[in-house]
N, C-alpha and C positions, 0 to 999 in steps of 0.2 A: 741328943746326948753326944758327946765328945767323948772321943776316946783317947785314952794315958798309958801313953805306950811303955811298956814295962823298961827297967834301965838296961835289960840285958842286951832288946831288941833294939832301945834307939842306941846303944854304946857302939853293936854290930854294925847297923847302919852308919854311922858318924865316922867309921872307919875304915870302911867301904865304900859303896856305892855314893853316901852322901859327906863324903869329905869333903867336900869344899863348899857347904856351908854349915850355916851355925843352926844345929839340930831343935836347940831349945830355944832359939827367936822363931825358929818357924813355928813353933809346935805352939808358944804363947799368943806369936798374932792371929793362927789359926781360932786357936780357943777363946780368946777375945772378939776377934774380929769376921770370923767366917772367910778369911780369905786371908792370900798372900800373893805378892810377884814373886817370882825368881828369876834371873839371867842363869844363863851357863848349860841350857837343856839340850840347845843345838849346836852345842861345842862338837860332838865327834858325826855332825852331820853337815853334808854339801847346802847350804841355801839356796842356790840356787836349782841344784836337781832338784831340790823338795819342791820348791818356786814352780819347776817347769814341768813338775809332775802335775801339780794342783791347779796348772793355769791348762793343763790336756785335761783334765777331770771336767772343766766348768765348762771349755767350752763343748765336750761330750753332752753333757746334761743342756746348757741353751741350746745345741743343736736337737735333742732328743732323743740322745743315740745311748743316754743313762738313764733309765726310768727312776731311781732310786735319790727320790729328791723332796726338799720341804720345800713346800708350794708356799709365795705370797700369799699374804690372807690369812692364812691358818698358823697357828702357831704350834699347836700341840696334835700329834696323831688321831684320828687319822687324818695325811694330809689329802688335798683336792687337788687329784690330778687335771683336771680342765684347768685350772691355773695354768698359766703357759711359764709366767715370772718362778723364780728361785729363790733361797736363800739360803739352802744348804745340801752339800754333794752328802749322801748316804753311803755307808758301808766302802769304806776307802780298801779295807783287807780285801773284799770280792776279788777270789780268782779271774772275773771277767774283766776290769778294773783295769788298765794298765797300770803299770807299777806301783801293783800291790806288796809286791816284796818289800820295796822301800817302806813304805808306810806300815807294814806288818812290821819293820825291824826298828821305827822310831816307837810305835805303839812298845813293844816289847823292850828297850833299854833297859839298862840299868837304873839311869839317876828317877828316871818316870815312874818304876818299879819301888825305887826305893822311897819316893817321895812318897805313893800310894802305900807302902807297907807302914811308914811314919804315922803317918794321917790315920789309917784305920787300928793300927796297934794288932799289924797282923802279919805274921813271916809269910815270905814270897810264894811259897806254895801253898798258902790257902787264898788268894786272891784268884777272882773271879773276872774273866774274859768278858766285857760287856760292848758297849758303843764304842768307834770310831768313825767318828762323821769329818763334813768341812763346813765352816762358816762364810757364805760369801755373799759382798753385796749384790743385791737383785739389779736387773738389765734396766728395767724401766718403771719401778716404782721404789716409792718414800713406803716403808712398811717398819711397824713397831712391832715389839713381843709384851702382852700386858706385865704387869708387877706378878709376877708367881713365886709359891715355892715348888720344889719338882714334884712332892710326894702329901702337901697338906693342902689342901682345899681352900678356898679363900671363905668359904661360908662357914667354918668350922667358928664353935662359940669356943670363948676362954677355956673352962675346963676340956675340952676336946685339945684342944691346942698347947693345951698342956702337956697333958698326957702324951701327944704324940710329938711334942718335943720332947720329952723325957725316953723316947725309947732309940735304939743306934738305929742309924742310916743305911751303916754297912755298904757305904759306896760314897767316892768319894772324885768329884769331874774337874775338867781344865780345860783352858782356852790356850793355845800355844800358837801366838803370831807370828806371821811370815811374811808380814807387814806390819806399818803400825796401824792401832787398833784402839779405836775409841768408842765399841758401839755397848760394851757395857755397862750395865747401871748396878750399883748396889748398896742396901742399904745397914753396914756394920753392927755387928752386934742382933742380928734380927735372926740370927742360925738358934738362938736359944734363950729366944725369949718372948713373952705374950705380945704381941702386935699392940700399938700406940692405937688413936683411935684415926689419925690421920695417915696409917700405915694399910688398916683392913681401910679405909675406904680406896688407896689407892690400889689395893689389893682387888678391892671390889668393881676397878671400874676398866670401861671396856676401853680397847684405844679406837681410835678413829680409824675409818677401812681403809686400807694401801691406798697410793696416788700415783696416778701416771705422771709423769715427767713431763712429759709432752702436753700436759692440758693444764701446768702450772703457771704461772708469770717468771721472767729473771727473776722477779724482785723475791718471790713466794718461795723460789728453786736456793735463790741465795740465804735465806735466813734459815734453812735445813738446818739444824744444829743439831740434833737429837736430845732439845729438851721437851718437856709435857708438865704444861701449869698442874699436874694431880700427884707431881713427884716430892712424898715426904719429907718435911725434915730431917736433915742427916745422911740425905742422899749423896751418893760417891760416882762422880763417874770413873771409871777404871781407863786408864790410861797406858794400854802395852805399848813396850817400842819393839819394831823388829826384833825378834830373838827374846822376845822375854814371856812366861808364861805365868798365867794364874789358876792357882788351886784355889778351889770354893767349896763352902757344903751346897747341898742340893739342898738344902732350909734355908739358906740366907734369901731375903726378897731380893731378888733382881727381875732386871726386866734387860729387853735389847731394843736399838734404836739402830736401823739401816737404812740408807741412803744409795743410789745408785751413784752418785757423782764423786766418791772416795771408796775405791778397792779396799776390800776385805776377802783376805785369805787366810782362815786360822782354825789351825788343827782343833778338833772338839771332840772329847773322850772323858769316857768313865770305866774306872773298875771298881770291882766288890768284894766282896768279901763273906767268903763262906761260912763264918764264923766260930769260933771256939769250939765245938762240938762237931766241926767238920759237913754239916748239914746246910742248905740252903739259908741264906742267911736270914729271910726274909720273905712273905707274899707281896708285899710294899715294894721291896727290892725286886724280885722278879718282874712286877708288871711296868717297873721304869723304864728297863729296856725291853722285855720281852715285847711289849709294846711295839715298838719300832722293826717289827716283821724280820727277825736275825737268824730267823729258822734255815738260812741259809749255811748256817756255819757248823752244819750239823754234819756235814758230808765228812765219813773217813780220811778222804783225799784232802781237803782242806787242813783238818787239823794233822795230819802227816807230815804238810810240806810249810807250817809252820816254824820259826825259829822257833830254837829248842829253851828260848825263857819265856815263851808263849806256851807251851806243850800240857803244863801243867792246871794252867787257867784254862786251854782250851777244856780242857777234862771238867774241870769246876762247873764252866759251862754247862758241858752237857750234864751235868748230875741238876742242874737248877731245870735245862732243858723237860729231860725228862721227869720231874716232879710234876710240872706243871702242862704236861701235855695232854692235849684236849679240855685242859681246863679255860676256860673264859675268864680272863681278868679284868677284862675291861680296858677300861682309861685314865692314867692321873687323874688328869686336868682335861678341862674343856676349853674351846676356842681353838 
């Protein structure tokens, strides 16, 4: 389900924070399309300190001096730390982190904020503190992410998949490149609506297990493209250039395609939304990120020395926090 953000709230926005762009193209190709680019996110940030922030984070985690990382191989939590390969730096806010303040103060922006309040039809102080990760190509293998949605299951029949497209998200994520960026796939118009029949099988099927580098041919290393003969009709690959980001629903099918021989560095985040009623928006929504072990952000000290447009979500946070504490939610997705 899409959300129609009322005129008082997108008029506020359009006059604000999201001035300089066009409120009602985004909000249409969202609704159509489950996705959009924008330019202009990194306008009132250094690219290169963000660059030389992100390029100290990765090589912490190949060295192993970051535990907090998605292993090759595994696509969804929990991940395998014997995996020695990477493909994404965790929890960039950690106090432990260096410069976490920068990336605590891109996470919290204005136009990021305001783009999230757009999308879920929700003023800024009811959104929800969730993930900030990093996206990066792995050291030494060719590794895919199967076709998923973040929150529906691929074995779901029609009416199930109905139903649980007809009900909100309440979260709403992005890919914001710091390079260019071609490793995702998607397939438009699939945020809301029943899967084709060439869509659940590519839903359905596994990708083939990560590749060493080193045990490939030039010829096998050179034709890496990041395509896969089981990708549906109507497939998109997303094409960021430096500086440009994309918002998606967490229901559109996508999948990722990584390569070690083309750098990838790009910011990856989600917030939520507490919903109408002021209550956790969602059990669906909690276990998307609760999932990813954030129990760390629970410390007074942390949420203290937060910018003060984080301060609010941090709180949201914890009210989702402790709802669900000690409860067992599980997992999305498998693999």
């Amino acid at each position: 389900m899409i959300a129609n953000p009322t005129s008082s709230l997108k008029d506020q926005l359009a006059a604000t924070s999201l001035a300089k762009y066009n409120v009602d193209e985004l909000l249409e190709s969202f609704k159509t399309n489950g996705y959009f680019v924008v330019d202009g996110i990194f306008d009132d940030f250094d690219m290169d300190a963000l660059r030389n922030a992100v390029a100290e984070a990765v090589t912490m985690t190949r060295e192993g001096k970051w535990p907090h990382r998605r292993t090759t191989g595994k696509a969804f939590p929990p991940y395998d730390m014997s995996h020695l390969d990477s493909w994404g730096v965790q929890h960039l806010m950690h106090p432990e982190l260096p410069h976490h303040e920068l990336f605590a103060k891109f996470y919290g922006s204005p136009q990021m904020l305001g783009l999230a309040s757009l999308l879920l039809d929700a003023p800024t102080e009811r959104l929800q503190m969730e993930l900030f990760n990093l996206l990066i190509n792995p050291k030494d293998h060719a590794f895919a992410l199967v076709w998923h949605r973040d929150d529906i299951r691929p074995d779901v029949d029609g009416a199930e998949e109905r139903a649980l497209l007809d009900t909100k998200t309440y979260g709403i994520q992005w890919n914001a490149a710091l390079y260019d960026d071609e490793c995702l796939f998607v397939v438009p118009g699939t945020h809301d609506r029943i899967r084709t029949e060439s869509e659940v099988i590519a839903n359905k099927t596994a990708v083939p297990p990560a590749k060493l580098i080193k045990e490939m041919s030039p010829e096998e290393v050179s034709k890496l493209d990041g395509s896969w003969d089981v990708d549906p009709p109507g497939t998109l690959r997303v094409r960021l250039k430096a500086g440009q980001t994309a918002f998606y629903s967490q229901r559109i099918l996508h999948r990722a395609s990584y390569v070690p021989t083309a750098i990838r560095a790009t910011l990856h985040g989600a917030y939520g939304d507490m919903g109408p009623d002021w209550q956790v928006g969602s059990e669906t929504r909690a276990r998307n990120f609760l999932q990813h072990q954030v129990d760390w952000m629970t410390t007074p000290e942390f949420g203290e020395k937060l910018p003060d447009s984080l301060k609010p979500m941090w709180k949201n946070y914890m009210r989702t926090q402790q709802k669900y504490a000690g409860v067992d939610l599980g997992f999305s997705l498998d693999g």
